[in-house]
N, C-alpha and C positions, 0 to 999 in steps of 0.2 A: 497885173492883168489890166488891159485897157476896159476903160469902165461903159459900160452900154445903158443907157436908160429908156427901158421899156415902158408905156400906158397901157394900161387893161383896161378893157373894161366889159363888166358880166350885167344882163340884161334876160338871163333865163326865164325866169320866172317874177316875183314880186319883192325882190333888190337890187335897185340901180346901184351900181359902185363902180366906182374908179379907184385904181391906185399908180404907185409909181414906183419901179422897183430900179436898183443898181447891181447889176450881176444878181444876187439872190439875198440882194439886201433890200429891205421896206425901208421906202422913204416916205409912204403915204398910202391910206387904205381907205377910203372914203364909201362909207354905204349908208345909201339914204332905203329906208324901208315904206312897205306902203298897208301897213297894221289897221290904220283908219279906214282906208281905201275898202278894205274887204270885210269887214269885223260885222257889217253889219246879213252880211251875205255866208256867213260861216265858212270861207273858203274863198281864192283867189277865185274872181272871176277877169276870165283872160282880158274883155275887152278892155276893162278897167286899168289891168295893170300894162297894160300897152300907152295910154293915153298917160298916166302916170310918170313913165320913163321917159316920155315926150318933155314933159314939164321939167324933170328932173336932171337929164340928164348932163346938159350943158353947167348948170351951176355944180353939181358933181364934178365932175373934170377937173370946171377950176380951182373947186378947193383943192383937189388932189394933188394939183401941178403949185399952188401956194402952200400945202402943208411940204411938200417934196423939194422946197425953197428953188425949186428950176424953173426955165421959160421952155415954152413948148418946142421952142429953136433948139433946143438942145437934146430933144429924144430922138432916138434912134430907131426905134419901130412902133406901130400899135397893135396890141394885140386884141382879140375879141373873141365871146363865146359865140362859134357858130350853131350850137345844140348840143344834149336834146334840150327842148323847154318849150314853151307856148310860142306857137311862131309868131306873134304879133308882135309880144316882147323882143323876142329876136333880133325882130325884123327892126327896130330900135339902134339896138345897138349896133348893129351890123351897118345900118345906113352911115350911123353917123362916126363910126369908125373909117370905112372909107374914103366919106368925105373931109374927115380930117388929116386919115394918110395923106389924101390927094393934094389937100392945099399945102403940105407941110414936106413934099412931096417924099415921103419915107415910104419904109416897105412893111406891107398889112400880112398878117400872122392869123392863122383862124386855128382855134382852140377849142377842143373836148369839153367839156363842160365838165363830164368825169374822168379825164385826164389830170384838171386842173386840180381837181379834190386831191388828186392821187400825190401828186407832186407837191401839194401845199405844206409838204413834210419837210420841204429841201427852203422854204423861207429864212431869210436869219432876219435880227432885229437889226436896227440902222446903227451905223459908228459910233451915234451919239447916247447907246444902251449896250455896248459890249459885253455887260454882266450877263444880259438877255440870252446870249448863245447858245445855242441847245443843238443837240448832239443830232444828227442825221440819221436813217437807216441805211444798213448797208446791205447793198445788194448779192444775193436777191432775196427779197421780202416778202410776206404775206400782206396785202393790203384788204380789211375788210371795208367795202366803201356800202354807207347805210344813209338813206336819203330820203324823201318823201314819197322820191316818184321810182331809184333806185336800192336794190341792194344785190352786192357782187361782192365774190372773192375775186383776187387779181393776184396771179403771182408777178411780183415786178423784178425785171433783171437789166435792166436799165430805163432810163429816161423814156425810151421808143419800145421799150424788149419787154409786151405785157402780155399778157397769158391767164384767159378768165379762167379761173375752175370752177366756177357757181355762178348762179343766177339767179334772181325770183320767176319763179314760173308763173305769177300772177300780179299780184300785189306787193308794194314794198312795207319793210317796216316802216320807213315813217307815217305811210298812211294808215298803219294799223295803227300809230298813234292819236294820229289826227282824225281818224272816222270813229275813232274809241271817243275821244273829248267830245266827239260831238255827239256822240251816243247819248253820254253825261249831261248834255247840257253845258258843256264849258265851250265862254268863246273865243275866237279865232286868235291868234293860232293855240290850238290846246296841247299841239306838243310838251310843250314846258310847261304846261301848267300841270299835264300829270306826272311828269317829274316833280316837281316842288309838292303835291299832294302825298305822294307815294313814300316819298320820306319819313310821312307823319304817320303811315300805313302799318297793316300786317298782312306783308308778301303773302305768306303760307294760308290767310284766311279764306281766299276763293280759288278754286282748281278749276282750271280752262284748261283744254287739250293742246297737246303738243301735235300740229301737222306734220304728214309726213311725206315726202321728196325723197326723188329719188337721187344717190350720191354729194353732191356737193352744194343744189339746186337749193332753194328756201319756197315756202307754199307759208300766204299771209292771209289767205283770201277765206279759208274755213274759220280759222281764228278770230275774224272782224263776225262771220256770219254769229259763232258761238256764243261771242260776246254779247250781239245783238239780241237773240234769243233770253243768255241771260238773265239781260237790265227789263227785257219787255215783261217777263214769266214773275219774275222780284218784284214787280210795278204792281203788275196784276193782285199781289198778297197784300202791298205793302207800298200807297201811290207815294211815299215818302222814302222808299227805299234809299235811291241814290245820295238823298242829302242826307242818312242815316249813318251810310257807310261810303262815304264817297274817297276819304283818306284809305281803306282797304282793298276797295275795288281797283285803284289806281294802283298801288302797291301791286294787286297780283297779278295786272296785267302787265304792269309793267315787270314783273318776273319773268312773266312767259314769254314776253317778246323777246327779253335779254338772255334765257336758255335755251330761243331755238337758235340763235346766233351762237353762242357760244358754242355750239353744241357742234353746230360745223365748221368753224374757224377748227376746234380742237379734233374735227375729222382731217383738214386739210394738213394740219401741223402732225398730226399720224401718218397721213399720206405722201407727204413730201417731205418729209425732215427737215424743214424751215422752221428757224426759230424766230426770224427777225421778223415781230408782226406791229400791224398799224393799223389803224381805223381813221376813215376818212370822212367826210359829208356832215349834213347837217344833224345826224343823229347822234353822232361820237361827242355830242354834247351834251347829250343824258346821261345825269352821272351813275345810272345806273349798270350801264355798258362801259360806262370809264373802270368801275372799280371792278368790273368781272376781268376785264381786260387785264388790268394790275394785277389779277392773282395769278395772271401764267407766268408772272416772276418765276413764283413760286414752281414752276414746272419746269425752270431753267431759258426760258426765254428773252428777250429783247423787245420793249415794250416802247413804241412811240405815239405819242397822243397831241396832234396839234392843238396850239391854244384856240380858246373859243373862237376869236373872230376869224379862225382860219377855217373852222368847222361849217358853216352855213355860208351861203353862196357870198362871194367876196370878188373882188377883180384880183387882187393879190396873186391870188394862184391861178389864173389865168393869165397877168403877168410874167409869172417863174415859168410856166409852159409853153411860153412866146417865145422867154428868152432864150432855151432850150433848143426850140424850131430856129431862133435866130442864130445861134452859134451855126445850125447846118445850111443856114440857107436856105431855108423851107419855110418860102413864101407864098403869099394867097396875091391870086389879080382881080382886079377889081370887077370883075361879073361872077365874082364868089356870093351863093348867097345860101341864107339860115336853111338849117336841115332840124323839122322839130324831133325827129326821130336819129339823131345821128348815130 
């Protein structure tokens, strides 16, 4: 197969990254983060991380194109996230991906943001890690894609052939994470922090209600209220409460986020008779959803779990979703511009 080398590069939200793939091989994954940038603001604030990726973006690139040992003369397209995410960040990368096509004069690729999640499953590791190989899904799949700002089932039946059956009607999981940390007092970003607490936890010690949706749908947004009520009512008894039981309260929320997921993925896999499931996005990196997900072994399933850095926003799989558009020829012209809603 004649080898094609695509540039990503993702600019959604608050991770600049570039990489450089060969057919659906990494040759380079570059994410510079902006943890400092917001940490003090508990939350990305957009201006911020727009002015951020401004700074960053060009020294990105080039390590990308230096770890991928190639010259820029040698790619064959760029690809870019058009949305959804903060359109300022966006608006970032989208310039300066163009203007790189342009001098470079190759053909510009616009990509899903959660397209690229979806696909980040069909990655392999570079020649120079062969061991690395890891087995693909086969179509068609259940993809549960769990994220800050999204969470979707997808049935996938090709690269292009996708098929939501779910939705969040409100709120995503990851924000239930991330407005729970901050609930806590944990700072920015507290996703992973109430993972690594939750470990130390007892799941079963606090009962928060399971929301209820209708069919395949997810509802996040009573769940965070709950919670809130809660930590305020416990304060009120007890102004030492959270640091009392801070290892517990992480544990059960983080239970209850992981069995209203479960709960419908294992609706979906009743309703479609698919076995072949995956999880996508930045939250399939809580290992708390990784090991629920491992137990539908146990149910006779097909279980894919990309590796971390393929989990939260990366150019990688906006790469492999370029390249994809690039085998058909399904190009962007250059008065393409960000969609934050795509």
């Amino acid at each position: 197969m004649e080898k094609v080398f695509i540039l990503g590069i993702e600019s959604s939200c608050d991770e600049t990254s570039a990489a450089v793939i060969c057919n659906e091989m990494v040759l380079s994954n570059v994410i510079a983060g902006q943890e400092l940038v917001h940490r003090f603001y508990g939350g990305v604030v957009p201006e911020l991380a727009s002015r951020a990726h401004q700074q960053k973006i060009i020294p990105v690139v080039e390590e990308a194109l230096r770890k991928a040992n190639i010259t820029k003369n040698e790619l064959h397209a760029v690809a870019f996230t058009r949305g959804p995410g903060l359109m300022g960040a966006l608006l970032v990368g989208v310039s300066f991906a163009k203007s790189f096509a342009m001098g470079l004069n190759i053909p510009l690729i616009d990509v899903n943001h959660m397209h690229g999640h979806i696909l980040a499953h069909f990655l392999q590791p570079s020649v120079q890690h062969p061991s690395e190989y890891k087995q693909v899904p086969t179509y068609p799949f259940l993809c549960l894609t769990v994220s800050g700002g999204h969470t979707q089932i997808v049935k996938v039946s090709s690269p292009f052939d996708l098929e939501y059956l779910g939705q969040t009607i409100d709120d995503a999981a990851g924000e239930a994470f991330d407005k729970t940390a901050k609930i806590l007092g944990l700072p920015y970003p507290g996703g992973p922090l109430i993972d690594k607490y939750a470990k130390l936890g007892d799941p079963k010690r606090f009962k928060f209600p399971i929301p209820h949706s209708e069919g395949l749908n997810f509802s996040f947004s009573g769940l965070k209220t709950a919670i809130l009520y809660f930590i305020r009512d416990e304060k009120i008894k007890d102004i030492d409460f959270v640091e009392k039981n801070l290892n517990d309260i992480c544990a059960s929320v983080q239970k209850t986020i992981v069995e209203i997921l479960m709960k419908k993925i294992n609706l979906a896999i009743e309703q479609t008779g698919i076995k072949e499931i995956a999880i996508a996005g930045g939250v399939s990196a809580n290992s708390g959803l990784r090991n629920a997900i491992m137990d539908l072994k146990n149910k006779g399933c097909n279980v894919y779990i990309p590796a971390f850095e393929y989990c939260t926003d990366n150019a990688a799989m906006i790469a492999i979703a370029g390249y994809y558009k690039f085998l058909r020829g399904e190009f962007a012209g250059m008065d393409v511009t960000p969609v934050a809603r795509f």
